[in-house]
DOVEX-663804 format. One record per atom (N, C-alpha, C): x, y, z. Coordinates in steps of 0.05 Angstrom, whole numbers, padded with zeros to 5 digits, always signed. Example, Ala and Ser with C-alpha at 12.3 -4.5 7.8 and 13.67 -1.06 7.14 Angstrom:
<sites>
+00264-00114+00156
+00246-00090+00156
+00264-00066+00156
+00257-00045+00142
+00273-00021+00143
+00258+00001+00157
</sites>
This chain:
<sites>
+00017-00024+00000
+00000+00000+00000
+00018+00025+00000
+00013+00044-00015
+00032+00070-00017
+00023+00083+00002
+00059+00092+00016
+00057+00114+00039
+00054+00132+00033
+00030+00157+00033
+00037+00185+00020
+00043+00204+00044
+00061+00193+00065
+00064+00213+00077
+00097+00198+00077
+00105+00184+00073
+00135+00179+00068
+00140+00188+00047
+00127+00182+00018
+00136+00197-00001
+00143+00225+00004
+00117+00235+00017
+00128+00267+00013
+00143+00281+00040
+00156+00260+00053
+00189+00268+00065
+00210+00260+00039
+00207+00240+00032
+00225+00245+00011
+00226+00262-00007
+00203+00275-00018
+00204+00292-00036
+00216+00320-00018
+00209+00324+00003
+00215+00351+00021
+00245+00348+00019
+00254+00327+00020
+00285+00323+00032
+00303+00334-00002
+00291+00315-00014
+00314+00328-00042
+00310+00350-00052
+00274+00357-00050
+00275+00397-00050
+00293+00413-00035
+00304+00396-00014
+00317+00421+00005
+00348+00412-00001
+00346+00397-00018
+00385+00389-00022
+00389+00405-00043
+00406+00426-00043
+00420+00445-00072
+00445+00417-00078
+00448+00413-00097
+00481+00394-00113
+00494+00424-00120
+00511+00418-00108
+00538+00440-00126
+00543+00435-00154
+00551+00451-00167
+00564+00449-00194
+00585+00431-00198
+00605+00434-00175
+00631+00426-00180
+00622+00385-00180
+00603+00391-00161
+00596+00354-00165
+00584+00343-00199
+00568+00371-00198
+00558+00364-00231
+00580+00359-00249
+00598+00377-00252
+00616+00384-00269
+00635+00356-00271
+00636+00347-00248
+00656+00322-00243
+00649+00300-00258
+00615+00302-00250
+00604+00277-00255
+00601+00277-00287
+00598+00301-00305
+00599+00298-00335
+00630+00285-00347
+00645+00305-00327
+00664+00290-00333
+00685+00270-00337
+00670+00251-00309
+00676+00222-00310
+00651+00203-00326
+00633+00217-00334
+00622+00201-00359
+00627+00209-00391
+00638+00241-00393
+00642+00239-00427
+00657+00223-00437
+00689+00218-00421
+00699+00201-00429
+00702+00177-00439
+00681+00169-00416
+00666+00133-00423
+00655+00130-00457
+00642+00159-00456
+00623+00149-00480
+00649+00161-00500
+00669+00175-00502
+00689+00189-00514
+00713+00156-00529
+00712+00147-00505
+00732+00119-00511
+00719+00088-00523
+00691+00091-00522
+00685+00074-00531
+00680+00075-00562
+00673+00100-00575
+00677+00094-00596
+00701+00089-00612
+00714+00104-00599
+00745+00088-00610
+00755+00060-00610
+00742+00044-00582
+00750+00022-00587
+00742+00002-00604
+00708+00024-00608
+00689+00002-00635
+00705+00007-00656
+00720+00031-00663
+00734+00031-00689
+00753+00018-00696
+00773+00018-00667
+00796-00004-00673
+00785-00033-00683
+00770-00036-00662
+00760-00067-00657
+00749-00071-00693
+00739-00049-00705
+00726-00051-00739
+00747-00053-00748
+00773-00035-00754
+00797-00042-00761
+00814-00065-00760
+00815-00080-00734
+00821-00100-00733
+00815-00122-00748
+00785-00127-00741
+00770-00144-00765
+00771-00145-00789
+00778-00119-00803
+00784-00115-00826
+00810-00117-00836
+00834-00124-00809
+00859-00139-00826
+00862-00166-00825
+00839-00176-00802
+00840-00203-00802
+00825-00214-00826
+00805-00207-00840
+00792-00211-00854
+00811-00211-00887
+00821-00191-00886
+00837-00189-00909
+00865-00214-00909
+00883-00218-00892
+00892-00240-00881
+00878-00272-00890
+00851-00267-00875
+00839-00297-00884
+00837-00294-00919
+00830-00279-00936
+00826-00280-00961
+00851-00290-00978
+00871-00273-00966
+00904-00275-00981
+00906-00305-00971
+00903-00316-00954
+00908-00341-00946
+00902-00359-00962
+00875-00356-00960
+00856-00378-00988
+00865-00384-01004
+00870-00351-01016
+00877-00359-01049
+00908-00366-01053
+00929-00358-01034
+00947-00375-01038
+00948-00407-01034
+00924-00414-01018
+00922-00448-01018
+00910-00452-01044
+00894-00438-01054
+00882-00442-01079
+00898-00447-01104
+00920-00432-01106
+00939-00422-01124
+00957-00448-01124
+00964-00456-01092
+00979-00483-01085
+00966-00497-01096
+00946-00504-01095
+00924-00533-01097
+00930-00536-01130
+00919-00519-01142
+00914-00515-01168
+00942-00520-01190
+00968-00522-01177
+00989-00536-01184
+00995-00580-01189
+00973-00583-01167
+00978-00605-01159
+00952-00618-01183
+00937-00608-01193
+00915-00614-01206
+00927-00622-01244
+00927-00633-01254
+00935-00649-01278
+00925-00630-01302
+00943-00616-01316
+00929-00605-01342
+00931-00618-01369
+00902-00613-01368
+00895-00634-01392
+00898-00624-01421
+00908-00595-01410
+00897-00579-01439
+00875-00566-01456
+00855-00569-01444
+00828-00560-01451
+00830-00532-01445
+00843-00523-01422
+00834-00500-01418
+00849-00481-01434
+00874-00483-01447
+00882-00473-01461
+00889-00474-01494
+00880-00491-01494
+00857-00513-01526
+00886-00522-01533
+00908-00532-01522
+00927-00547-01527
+00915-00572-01534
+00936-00590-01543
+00942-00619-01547
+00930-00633-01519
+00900-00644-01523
+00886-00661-01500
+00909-00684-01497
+00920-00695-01507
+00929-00724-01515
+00953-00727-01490
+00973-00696-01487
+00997-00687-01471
+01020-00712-01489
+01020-00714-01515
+01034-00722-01528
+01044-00713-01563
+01061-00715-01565
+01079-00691-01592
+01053-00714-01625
+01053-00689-01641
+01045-00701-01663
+01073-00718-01678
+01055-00748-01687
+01064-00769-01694
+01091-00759-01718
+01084-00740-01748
+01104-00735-01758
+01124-00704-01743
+01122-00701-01727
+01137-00685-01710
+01171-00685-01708
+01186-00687-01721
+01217-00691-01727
+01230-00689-01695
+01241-00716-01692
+01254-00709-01670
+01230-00706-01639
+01218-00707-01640
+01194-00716-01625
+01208-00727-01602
+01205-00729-01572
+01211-00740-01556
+01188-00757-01547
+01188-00788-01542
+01172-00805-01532
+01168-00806-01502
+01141-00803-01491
+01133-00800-01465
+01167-00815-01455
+01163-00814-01416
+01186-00821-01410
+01184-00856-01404
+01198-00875-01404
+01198-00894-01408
+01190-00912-01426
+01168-00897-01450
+01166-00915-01468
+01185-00907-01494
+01182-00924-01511
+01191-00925-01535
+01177-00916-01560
+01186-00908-01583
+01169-00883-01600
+01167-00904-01618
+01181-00923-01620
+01173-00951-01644
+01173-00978-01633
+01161-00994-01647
+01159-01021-01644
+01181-01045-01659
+01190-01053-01637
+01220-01063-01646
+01220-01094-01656
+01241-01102-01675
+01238-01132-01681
+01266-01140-01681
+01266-01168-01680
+01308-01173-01676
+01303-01194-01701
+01324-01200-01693
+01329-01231-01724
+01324-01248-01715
+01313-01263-01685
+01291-01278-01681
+01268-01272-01692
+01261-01255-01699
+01228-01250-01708
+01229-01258-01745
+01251-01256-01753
+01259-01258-01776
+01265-01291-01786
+01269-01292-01815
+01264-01313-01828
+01279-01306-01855
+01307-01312-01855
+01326-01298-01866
+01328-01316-01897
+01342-01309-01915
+01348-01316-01944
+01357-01307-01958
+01384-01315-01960
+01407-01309-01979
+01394-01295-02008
+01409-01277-02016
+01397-01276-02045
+01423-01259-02058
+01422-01260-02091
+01438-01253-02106
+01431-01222-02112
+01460-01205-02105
+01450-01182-02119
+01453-01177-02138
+01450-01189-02162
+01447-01183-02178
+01429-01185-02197
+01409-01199-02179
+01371-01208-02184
+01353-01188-02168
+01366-01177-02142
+01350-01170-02123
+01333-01150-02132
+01329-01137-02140
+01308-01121-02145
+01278-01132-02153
+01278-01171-02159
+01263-01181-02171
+01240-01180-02137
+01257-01174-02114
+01247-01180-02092
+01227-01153-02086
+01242-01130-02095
+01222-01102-02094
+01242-01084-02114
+01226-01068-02139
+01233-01049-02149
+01252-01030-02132
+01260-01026-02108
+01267-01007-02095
+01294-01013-02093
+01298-01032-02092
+01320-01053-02083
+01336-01054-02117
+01339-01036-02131
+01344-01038-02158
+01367-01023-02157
+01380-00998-02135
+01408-00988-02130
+01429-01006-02129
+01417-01029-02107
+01435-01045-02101
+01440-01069-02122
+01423-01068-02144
+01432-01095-02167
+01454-01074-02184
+01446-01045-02187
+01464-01031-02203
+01486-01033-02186
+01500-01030-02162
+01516-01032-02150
+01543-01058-02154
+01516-01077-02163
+01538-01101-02158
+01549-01109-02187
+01532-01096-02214
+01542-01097-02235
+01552-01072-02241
+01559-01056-02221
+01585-01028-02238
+01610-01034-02222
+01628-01032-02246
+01664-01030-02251
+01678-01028-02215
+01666-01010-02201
+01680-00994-02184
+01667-01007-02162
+01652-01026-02155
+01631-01025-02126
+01627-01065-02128
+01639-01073-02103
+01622-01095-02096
+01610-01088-02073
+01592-01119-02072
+01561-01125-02059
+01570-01151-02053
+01567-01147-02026
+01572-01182-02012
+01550-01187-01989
+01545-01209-01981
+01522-01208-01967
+01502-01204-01961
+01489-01210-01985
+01461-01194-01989
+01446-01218-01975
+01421-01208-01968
+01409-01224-01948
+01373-01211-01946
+01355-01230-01945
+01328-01224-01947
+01320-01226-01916
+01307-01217-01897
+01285-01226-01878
+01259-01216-01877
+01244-01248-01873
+01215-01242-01875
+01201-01243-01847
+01185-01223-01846
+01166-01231-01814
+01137-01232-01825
+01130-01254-01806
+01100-01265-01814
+01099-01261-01842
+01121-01273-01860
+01113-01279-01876
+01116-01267-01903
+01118-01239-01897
+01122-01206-01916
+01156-01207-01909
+01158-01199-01938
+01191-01182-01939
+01186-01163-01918
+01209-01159-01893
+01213-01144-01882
+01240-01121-01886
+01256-01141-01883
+01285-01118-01880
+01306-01135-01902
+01319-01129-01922
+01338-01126-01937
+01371-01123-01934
+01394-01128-01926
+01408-01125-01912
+01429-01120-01940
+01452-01114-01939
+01474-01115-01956
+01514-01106-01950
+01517-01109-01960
+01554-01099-01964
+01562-01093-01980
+01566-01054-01980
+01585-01045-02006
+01600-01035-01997
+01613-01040-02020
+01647-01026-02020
+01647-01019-02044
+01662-00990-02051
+01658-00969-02073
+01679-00956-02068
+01695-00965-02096
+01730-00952-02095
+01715-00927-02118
+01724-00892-02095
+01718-00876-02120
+01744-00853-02115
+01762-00856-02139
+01790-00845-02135
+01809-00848-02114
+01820-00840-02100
+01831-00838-02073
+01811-00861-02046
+01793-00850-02053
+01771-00860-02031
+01758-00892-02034
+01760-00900-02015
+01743-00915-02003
+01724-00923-01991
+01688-00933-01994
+01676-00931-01980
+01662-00961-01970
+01662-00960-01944
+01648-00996-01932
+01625-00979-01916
+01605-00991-01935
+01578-00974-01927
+01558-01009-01921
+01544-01008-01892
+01525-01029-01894
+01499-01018-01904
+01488-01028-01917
+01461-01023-01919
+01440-01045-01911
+01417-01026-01907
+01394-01035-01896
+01363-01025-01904
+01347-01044-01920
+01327-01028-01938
+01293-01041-01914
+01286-01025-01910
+01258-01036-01889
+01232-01034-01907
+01218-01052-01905
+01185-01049-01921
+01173-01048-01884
+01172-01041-01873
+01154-01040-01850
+01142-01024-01840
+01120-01028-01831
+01100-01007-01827
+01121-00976-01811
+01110-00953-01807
+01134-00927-01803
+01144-00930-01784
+01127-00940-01759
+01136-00949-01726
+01149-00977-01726
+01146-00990-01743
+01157-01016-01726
+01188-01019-01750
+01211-01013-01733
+01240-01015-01746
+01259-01044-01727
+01275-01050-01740
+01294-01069-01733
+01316-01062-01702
+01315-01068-01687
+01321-01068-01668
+01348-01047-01671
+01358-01057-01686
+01392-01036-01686
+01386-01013-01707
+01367-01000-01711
+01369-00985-01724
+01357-00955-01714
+01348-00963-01688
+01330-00942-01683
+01350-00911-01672
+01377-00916-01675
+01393-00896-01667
+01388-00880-01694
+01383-00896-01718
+01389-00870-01738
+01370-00849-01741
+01344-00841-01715
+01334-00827-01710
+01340-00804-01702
+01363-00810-01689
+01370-00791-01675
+01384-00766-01688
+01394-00772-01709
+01407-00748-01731
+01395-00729-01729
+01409-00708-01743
+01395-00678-01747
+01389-00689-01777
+01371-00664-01778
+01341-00669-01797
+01351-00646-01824
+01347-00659-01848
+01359-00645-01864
+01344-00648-01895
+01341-00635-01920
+01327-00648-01938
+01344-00644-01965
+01334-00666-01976
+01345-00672-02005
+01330-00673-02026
+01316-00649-02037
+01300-00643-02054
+01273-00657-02048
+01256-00667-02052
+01223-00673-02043
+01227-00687-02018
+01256-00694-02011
+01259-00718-01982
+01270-00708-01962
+01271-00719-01940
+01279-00714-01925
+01300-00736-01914
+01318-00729-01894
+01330-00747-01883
+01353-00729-01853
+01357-00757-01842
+01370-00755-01810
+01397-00773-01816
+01412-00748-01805
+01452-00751-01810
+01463-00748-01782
+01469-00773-01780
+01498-00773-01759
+01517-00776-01761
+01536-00760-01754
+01563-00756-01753
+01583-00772-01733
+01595-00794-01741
+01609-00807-01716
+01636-00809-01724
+01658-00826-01707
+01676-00838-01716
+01679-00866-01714
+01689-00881-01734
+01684-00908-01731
+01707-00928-01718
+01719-00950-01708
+01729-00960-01692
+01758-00956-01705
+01765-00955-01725
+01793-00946-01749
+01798-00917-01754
+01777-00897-01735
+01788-00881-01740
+01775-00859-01760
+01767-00875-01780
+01753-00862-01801
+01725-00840-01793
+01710-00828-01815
+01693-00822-01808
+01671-00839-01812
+01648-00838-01800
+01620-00858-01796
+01601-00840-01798
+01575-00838-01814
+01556-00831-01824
+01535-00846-01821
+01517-00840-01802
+01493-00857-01804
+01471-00845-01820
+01460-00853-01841
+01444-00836-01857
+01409-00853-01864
+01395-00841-01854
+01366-00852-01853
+01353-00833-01869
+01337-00848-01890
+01316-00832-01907
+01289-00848-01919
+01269-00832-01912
+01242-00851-01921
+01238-00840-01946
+01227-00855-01969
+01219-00849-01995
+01209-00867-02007
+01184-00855-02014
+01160-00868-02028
+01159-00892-02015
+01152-00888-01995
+01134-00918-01970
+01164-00938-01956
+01192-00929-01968
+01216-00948-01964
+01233-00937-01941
+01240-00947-01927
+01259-00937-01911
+01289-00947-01916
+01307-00932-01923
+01337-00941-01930
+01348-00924-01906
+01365-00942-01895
+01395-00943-01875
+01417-00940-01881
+01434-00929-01886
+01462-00928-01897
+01485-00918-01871
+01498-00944-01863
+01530-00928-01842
+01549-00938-01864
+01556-00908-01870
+01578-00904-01888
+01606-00898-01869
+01632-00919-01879
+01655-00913-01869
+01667-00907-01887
+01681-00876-01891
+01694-00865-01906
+01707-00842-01901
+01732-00837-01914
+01746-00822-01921
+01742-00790-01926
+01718-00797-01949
+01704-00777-01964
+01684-00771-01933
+01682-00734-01924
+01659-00730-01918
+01636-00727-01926
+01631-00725-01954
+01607-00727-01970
+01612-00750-01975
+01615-00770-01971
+01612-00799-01989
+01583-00812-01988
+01560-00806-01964
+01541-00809-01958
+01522-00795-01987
+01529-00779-01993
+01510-00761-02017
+01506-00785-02040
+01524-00792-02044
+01523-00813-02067
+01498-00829-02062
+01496-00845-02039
+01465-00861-02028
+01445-00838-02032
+01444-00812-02026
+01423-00806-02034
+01414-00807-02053
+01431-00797-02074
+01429-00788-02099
+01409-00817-02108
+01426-00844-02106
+01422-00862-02106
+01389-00890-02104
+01377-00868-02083
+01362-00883-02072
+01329-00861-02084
+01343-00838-02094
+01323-00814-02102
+01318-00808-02136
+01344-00822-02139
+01343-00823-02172
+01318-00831-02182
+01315-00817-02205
+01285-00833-02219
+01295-00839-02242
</sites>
C-alpha cells in the first residue's frame, strides 16, 4: 500500500538538497569520457576485423593457387594438345618417359634368305640401287640377305664397297618395307640425326667416328613408302651423298 506521507518526506528532503556544480561538473566529466573511448575502441576493434579478414582472403587464395598446381592439365583450358603427347610426324619428337616411339623386331622375329644381288630387285623395285651396285666396274656387294616376318619381306640387308679415286667406302646397308613405327632393333639410333632435306625428301645424319678411326655416317631416309639405312665408313665426308642421290634417282 503507498505511503503518502513517506513519499512526501522524501520529496521535502531532495527539494531542500541544492548539488553543487563542481559535483555536476565532475560527474559529466567522469562520464564523457566513457562514451568518448568507446567509440574508439568500436573503431579499432572494426579495423582490426578488417585486417584479419583481409589475411583470411590472401590465405585462401594462396592455398588455392597451391592446390591448383597439384591438379593435372589436360589442356582443354588452353585448347592445347588433349592427348599431352607430340604429333606423330613431329621430327625429333621425344617419346613420353619410359616408353619407346617404335615397335622393335630382332632376327629372331625374322626368317632370313640369302639372295643374289644381282637379281635382287626381282624382290622389290626399290631394291634396284643395289643390283646396279653389284654390276658397276668400281663397287662390290657381298652379303646380301632377305628377312621375312609373318611372312612379308621385311628388311633387306647388304655390303658395299665403292673404290671412288683416292677413296674408299664400306657402307652397310639396310632397306625396311615395314609399317613407319615398327624398325629393326639396331636401327632405331638412326633417328636420332639432325634433320635435313634432299630435294622432295627428307633425311636424318649422324656424324660419328668409326672404330679405325675413319669417319662414320649414319644416314636414314624414307621415300615413297621405303625406308633405306646407310653407315657409311669413309674417307670422303660427303661420301654419304652418293646413297642419296642413289636411292632418289628416278
Amino acid at each position: 500500500m503507498k505511503d503518502d506521507r513517506l513519499e512526501k518526506k522524501f520529496d521535502e528532503y531532495f527539494d531542500g538538497v541544492n548539488i553543487s556544480n563542481d559535483i555536476i561538473a565532475d560527474a559529466k566529466a567522469s562520464i564523457s569520457p566513457k562514451r568518448k573511448i568507446l567509440p574508439k575502441i568500436m573503431k579499432f576493434a572494426s579495423i582490426a576485423a578488417s585486417i584479419v579478414l583481409v589475411f583470411a582472403v590472401a590465405i585462401a587464395v594462396m592455398i588455392r593457387i597451391d592446390l591448383s598446381g597439384l591438379v593435372p592439365d589436360n589442356g582443354m583450358a588452353s585448347g592445347g594438345n588433349t592427348q599431352g603427347t607430340p604429333p606423330d610426324d613431329a621430327p625429333g619428337g621425344a617419346p613420353p618417359s619410359g616408353a619407346s616411339p617404335f615397335e622393335l623386331y630382332t632376327d629372331s622375329d625374322l626368317v632370313q634368305s640369302y639372295q643374289s644381288a644381282y637379281s635382287i630387285s626381282s624382290l622389290n623395285s626399290s631394291l634396284k640401287f643395289i643390283e646396279n651396285l653389284a654390276y658397276s666396274y668400281n663397287s662390290t656387294v657381298e652379303t646380301c640377305n632377305a628377312g621375312y616376318k609373318d611372312g612379308k619381306l621385311a628388311l633387306v640387308t647388304a655390303e658395299v664397297s665403292i673404290l671412288s679415286g683416292f677413296n674408299r667406302d664400306e657402307t652397310t646397308v639396310f632397306v625396311e618395307f615395314t609399317d613407319e613405327k615398327v624398325i629393326y632393333s639396331g636401327l632405331a639410333d638412326y633417328y636420332d640425326g639432325k634433320v635435313y632435306n634432299y630435294y622432295d625428301a627428307q633425311y636424318y645424319l649422324t656424324k660419328t667416328t668409326a672404330q679405325n678411326g675413319e669417319p662414320e655416317f649414319k644416314l636414314y631416309i624414307s621415300y615413297r613408302g621405303v625406308k633405306y639405312y646407310f653407315s657409311v665408313r669413309s674417307t670422303d665426308i660427303r661420301a654419304y651423298g652418293k646413297y642419296l642421290n642413289l636411292v632418289t634417282k628416278k
